[in-house]
C-alpha atoms as one frame of an Amber mdcrd trajectory, in Angstrom:
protein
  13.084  23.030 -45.800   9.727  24.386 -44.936   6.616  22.372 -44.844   2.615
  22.730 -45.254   0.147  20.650 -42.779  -2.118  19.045 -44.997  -5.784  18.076
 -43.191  -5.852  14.503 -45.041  -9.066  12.580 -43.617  -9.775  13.154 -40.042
  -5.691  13.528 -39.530  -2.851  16.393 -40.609   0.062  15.665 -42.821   3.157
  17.246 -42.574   4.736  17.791 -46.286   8.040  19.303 -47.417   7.679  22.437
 -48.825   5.353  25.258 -48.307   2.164  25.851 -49.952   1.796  28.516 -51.858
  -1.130  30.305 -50.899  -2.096  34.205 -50.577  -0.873  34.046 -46.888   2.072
  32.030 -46.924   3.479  33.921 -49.874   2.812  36.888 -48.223   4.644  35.977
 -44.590   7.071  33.132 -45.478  10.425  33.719 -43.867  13.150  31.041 -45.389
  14.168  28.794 -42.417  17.252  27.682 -44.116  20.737  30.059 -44.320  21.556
  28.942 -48.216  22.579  31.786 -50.101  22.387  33.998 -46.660  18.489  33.999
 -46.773  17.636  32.571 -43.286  14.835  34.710 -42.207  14.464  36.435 -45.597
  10.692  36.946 -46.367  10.442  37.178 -49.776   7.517  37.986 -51.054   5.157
  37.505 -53.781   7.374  39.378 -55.923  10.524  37.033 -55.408   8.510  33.862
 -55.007   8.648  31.910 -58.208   5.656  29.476 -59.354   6.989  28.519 -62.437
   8.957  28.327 -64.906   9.598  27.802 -68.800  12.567  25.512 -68.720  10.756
  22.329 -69.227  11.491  19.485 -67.507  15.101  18.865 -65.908  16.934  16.150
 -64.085  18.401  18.641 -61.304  16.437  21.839 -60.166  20.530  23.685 -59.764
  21.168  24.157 -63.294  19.837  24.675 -66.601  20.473  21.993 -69.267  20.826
  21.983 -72.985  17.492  20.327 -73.799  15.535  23.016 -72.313  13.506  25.541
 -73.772  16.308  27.893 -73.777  19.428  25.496 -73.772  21.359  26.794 -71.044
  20.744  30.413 -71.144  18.268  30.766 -68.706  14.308  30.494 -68.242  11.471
  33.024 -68.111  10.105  32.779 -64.946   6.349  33.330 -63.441   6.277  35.025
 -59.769   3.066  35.041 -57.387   2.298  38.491 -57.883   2.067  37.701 -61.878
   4.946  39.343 -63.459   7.273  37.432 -65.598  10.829  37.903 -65.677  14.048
  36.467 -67.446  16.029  34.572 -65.709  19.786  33.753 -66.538  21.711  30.522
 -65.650  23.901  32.504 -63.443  21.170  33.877 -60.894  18.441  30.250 -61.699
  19.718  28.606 -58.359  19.510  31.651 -56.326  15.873  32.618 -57.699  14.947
  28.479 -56.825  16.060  28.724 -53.889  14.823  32.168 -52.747  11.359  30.749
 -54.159  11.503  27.147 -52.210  13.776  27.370 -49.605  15.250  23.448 -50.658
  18.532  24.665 -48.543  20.740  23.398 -51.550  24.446  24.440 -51.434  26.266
  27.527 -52.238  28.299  26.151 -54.420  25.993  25.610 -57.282  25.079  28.993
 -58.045
């Protein structure tokens, strides 16, 4: 998993995940092989911010109380466009977006 120093105080913070800001988005490379991405920059066009599935129990699947029951989830990326997302590709898009290193098998 990737991480962001945070300046809290007169001290840094080391927290999982990465930031997103203009520069990390634009030179992350994933530091975990899930899915066959280790060193896989991205992008701003394959970095997700959010997305319209409401909120869920387990980040590898869609459930049936979502906004779109378990079809998929319209998704926001960094450089603004918005894009559909179907259950089959929604852990591959998380994961190419957060680098969480979860396991192949839930794809």
């Amino acid at each position: 998993m990737g991480f962001t120093d945070v300046k809290v105080g007169d001290r840094i913070e080391r927290v999982p995940h990465v930031k997103k800001t203009l520069s990390s988005v634009n030179s992350y490379a994933h530091y975990h092989n899930s899915f066959g991405l280790k060193g896989v920059q991205p992008g701003p066009t394959r970095i997700m911010l959010i997305g319209d599935q409401g909120w869920w129990d387990n980040h590898d699947f869609m459930q049936q109380g979502d906004n779109h029951g378990v079809y998929g989830s319209n998704m926001l990326f960094c450089d603004g466009h918005v894009e559909w997302v179907p259950t089959k590709r929604f852990a591959y898009v998380v994961e190419m977006s957060a680098d969480g290193n979860r396991p192949e098998g839930l794809r």
